[in-house]
C-alpha positions in Angstrom: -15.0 -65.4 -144.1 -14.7 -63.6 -140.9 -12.3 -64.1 -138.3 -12.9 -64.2 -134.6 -10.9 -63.3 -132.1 -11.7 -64.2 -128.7 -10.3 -63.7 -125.4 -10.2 -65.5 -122.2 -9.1 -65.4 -118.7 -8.6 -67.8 -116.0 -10.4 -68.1 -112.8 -7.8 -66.0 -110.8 -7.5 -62.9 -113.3 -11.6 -62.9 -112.8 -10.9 -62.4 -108.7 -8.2 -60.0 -109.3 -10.3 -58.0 -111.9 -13.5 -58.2 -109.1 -11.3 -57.1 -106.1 -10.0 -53.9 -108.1 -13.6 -53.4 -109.0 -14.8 -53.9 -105.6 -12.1 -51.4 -104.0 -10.9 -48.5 -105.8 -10.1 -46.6 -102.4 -6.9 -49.0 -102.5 -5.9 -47.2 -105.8 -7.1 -43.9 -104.6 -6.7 -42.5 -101.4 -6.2 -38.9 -99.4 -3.8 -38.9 -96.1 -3.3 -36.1 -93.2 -0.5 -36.3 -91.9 0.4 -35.4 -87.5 1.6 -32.0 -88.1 -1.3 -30.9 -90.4 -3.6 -32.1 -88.2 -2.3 -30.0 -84.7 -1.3 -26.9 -87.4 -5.2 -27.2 -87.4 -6.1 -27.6 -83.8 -3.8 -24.8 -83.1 -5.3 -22.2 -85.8 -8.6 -22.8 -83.7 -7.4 -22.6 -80.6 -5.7 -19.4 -81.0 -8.8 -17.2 -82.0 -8.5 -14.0 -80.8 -10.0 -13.5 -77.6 -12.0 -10.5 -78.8 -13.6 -12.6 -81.8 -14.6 -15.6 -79.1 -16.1 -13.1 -76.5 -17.5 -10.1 -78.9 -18.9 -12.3 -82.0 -19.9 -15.5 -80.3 -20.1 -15.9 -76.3 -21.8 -12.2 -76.1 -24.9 -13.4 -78.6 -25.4 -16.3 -76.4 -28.7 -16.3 -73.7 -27.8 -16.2 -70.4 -28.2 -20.0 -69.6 -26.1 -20.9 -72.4 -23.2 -18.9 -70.6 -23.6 -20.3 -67.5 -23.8 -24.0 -69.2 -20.8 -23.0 -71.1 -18.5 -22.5 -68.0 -18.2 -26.3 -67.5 -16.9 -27.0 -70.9 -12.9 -25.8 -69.3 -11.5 -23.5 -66.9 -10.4 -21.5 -69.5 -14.5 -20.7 -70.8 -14.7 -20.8 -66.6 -12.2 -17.6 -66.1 -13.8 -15.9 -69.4 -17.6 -15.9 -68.6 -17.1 -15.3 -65.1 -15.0 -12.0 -65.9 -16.7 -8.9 -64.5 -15.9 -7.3 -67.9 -17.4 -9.6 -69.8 -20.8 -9.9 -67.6 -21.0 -6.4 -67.3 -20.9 -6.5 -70.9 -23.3 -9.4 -71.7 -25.7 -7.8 -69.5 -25.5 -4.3 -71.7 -26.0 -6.5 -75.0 -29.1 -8.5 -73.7 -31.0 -5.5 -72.3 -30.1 -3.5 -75.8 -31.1 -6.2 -78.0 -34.1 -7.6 -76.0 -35.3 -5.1 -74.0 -38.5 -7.0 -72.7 -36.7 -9.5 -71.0 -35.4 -6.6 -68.8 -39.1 -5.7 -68.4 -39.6 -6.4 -64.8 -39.1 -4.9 -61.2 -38.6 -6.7 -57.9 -41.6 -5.8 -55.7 -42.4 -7.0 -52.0 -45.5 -7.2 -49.9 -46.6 -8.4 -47.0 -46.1 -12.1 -47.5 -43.3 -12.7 -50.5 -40.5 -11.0 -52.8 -41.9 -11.0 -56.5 -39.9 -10.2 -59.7 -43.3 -9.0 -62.0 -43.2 -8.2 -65.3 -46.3 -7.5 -67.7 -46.1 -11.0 -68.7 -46.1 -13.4 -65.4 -45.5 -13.0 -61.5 -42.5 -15.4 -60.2 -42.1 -16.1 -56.5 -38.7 -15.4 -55.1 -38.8 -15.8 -51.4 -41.0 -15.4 -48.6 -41.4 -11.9 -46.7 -41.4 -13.2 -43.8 -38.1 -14.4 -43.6 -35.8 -12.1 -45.9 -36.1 -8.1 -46.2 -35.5 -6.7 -50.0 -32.4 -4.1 -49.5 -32.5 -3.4 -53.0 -32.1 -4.9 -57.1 -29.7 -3.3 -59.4 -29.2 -5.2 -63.0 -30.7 -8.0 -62.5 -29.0 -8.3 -59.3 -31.1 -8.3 -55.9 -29.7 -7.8 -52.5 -31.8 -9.5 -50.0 -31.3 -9.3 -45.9 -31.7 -12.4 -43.4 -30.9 -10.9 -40.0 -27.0 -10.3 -39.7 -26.9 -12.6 -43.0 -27.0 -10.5 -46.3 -26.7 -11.5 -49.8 -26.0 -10.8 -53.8 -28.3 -13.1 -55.7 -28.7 -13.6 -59.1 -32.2 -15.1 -59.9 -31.6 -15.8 -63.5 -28.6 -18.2 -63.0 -29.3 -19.4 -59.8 -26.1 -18.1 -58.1 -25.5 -15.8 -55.1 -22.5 -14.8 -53.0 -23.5 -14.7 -49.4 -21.7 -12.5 -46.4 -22.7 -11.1 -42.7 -22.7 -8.3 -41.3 -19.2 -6.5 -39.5 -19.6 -7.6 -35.8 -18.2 -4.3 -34.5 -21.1 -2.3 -35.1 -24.0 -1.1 -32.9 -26.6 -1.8 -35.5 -30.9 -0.5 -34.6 -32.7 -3.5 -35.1 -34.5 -3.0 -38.4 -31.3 -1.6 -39.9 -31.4 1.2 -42.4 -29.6 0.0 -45.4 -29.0 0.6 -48.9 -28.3 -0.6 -51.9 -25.7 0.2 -54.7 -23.9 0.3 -57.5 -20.1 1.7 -58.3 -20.2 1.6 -62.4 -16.7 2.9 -62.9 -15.1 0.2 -61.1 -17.8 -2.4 -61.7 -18.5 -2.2 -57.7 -21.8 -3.3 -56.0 -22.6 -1.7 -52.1 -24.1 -1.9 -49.3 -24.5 0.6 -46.8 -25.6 0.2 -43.5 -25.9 2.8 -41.0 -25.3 2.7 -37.4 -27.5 3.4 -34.4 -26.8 7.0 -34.1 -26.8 8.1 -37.3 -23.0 9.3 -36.8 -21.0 6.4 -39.1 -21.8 3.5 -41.1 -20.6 1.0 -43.0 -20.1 0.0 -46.2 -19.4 -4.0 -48.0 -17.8 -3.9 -51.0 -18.3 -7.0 -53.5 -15.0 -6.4 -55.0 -12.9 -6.9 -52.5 -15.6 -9.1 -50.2 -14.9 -7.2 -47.4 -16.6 -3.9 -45.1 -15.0 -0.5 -44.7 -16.5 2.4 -42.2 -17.0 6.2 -43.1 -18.4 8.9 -41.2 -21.5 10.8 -41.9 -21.6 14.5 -41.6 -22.7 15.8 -38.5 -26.6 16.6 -38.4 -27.1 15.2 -42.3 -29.8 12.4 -40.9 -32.0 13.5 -37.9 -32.8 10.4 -35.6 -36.1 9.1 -35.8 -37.0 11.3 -38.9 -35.0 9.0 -41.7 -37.3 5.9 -42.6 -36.3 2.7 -40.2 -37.0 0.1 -43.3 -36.1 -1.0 -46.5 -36.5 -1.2 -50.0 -35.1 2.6 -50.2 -35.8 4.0 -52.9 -32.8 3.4 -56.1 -32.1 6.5 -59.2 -29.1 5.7 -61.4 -27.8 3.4 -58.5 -27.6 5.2 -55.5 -29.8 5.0 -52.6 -31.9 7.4 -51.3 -33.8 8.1 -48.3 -36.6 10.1 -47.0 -36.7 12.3 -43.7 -39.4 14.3 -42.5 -39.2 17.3 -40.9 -42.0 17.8 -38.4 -43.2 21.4 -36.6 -41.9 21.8 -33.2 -45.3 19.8 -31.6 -45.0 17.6 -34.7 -48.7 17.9 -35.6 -47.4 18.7 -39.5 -45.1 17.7 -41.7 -43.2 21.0 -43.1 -41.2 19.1 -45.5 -39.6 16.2 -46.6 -35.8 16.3 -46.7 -34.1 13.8 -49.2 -30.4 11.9 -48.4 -28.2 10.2 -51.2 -25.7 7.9 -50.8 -23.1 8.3 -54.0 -22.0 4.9 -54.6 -18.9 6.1 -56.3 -17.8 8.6 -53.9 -19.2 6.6 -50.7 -20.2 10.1 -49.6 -23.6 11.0 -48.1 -25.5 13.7 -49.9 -28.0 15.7 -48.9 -30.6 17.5 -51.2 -32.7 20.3 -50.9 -36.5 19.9 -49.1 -39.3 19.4 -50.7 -41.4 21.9 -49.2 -45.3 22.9 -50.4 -48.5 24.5 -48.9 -49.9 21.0 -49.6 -47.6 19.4 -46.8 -48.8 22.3 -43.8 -52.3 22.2 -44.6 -55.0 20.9 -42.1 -55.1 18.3 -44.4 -52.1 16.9 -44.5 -53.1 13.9 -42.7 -54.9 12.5 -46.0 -51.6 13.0 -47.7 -49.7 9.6 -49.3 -46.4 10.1 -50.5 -43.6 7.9 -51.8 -40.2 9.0 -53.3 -40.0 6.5 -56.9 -37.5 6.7 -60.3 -38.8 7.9 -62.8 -36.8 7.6 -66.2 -33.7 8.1 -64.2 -34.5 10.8 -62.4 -35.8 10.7 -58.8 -39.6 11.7 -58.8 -42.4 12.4 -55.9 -45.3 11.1 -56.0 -48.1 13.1 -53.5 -51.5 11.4 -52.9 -54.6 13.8 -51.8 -57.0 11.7 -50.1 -60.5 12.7 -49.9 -63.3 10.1 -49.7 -63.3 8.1 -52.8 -61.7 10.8 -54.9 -58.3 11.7 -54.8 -55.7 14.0 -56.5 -52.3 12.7 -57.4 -49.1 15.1 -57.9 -46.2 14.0 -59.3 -43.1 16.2 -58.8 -39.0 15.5 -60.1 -36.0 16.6 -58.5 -33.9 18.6 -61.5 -30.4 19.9 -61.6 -27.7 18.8 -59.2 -27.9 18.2 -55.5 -26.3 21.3 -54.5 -28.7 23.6 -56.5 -31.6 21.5 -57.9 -35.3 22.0 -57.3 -38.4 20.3 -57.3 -40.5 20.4 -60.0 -44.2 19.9 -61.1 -44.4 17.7 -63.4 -48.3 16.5 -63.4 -51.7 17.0 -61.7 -54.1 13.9 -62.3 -57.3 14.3 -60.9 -60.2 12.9 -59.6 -58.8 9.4 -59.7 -61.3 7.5 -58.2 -61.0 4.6 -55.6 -63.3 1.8 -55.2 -62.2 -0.7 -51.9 -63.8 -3.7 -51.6 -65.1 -5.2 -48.3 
């Protein structure tokens, strides 16, 4: 016969034998102790600067950087550095050039930034003059109240005008840009044409230079603003009239060198166009053009019209004008 052997247990073996059933993280367990735990808070902490700024802040949009500057004064300091927006602002228009795509335009009634996508309001025309807009940064005017204004992120650092200075009352300014030192300018020049002044964003404050004697003849330099911006520097446009100032002989262009803070004068534009009987149907307007500072001449006859475009080559002392294309007959149609 077979024998059986059986086995039993009592009611409190069962709860014991359920409970290590029921928790096996009692028999096995993992700990971390203090000192591992800050050895890891401190390996993070102490990323290289260069790897925080160069492989992660500088492939963020801009309104993630600005959100990011209220996460610790520390992020504050970084993303507000002048190095590292001058830098961001290189990376975004390299890697999406579209969203640099636009120019700041005024008419009669507003301040527009247009691009070929959409038309945003900036502020009214009536209230504010447009000085300038260098990367991405525009320089509006507000009687003796200027600005630097940043429509992307909402921010703008505000100052006035030096008190000291006998100022015309539609001021000829200009606006610029000091790339070596990271340096934005404003230049404003004074009644007489003798001096001006120029604000530094740097160092928040004005500083006066002289302008050579006879570079800007009175009441032949333009008396309003935008001027017209190449790699910059401000330029402006005088016109040199004939001696009972029934023609325009030529057109005489004035630089301001936003590195130098020297006024510059380059050679006339002068053509049979500009002394012809004529002349009085002629538009012109100094523009950029890839960089390089360009005329453009209107001929206006009737409902057809000529347009000559012309760019200034070689250096100030010794550069020329240049043809660079005749379009023709572009034809007009105005609308009652």
């Amino acid at each position: 016969m077979e024998k059986v052997v059986s086995f039993s247990m009592d009611g409190n073996t069962m709860k014991r034998k359920k409970k290590m059933v029921a928790e096996p993280s009692e028999k096995i367990s993992f700990s971390i102790d203090e000192n591992t735990m800050k050895g890891r808070k401190k390996t993070v902490a102490e990323l290289p600067e260069e790897i925080i700024c160069d492989k992660i802040l500088m492939r963020l949009p801009i309104k993630y950087v600005v959100r990011f500057k209220t996460v610790s004064k520390y992020w504050q300091s970084l993303l507000s550095a002048p190095k590292f927006v001058k830098q961001h602002l290189i990376r975004s228009a390299t890697q999406n050039p579209n969203g640099h795509d636009y120019t700041i335009a005024k008419t009669y009634y507003t301040i527009y930034m247009l691009s070929r996508y959409k038309e945003t309001y900036l502020l009214p025309a009536s209230n504010y003059q447009l000085i300038g807009s260098i990367n991405d940064l525009v320089c509006p005017g507000n009687g003796r109240k200027l600005a630097l204004w940043n429509p992307a992120i909402h921010q703008y650092k505000e100052f006035t005008l030096p008190p000291s200075r006998d100022y015309i009352f539609c001021y000829i300014m200009g606006f610029g840009y000091d790339a070596a030192n990271d340096n934005y300018k404003v230049v404003v020049l004074s009644a007489d044409l003798s001096s001006a002044s120029v604000y530094e964003s740097r160092s928040d404050s004005w500083i006066d230079i002289i302008v050579p004697h006879n570079m800007l003849y009175k009441n032949a330099l333009e008396k309003w603003t935008p001027t017209t911006i190449v790699k910059d520097c401000p330029y402006w446009t005088c016109s040199r009239l004939s001696s009972d100032e029934m023609f325009l002989l030529s057109l005489g262009v004035v630089k301001f060198d936003a590195t130098s803070d020297k006024f510059k004068l380059l050679p006339d534009f002068r053509s049979n166009i500009l002394v012809s009987p004529e002349n009085y149907d002629l538009i012109y307007k100094f523009v950029d053009m890839t960089d390089h500072l360009a005329l453009v001449v209107l001929h206006q006859s009737s409902a057809d019209c000529m347009v000559d475009i012309y760019s200034f080559e070689g250096d100030e002392g010794c550069g020329a004008w240049i043809k660079m294309h005749n379009m023709g007959c572009v034809h007009f149609f105005l609308n009652n």
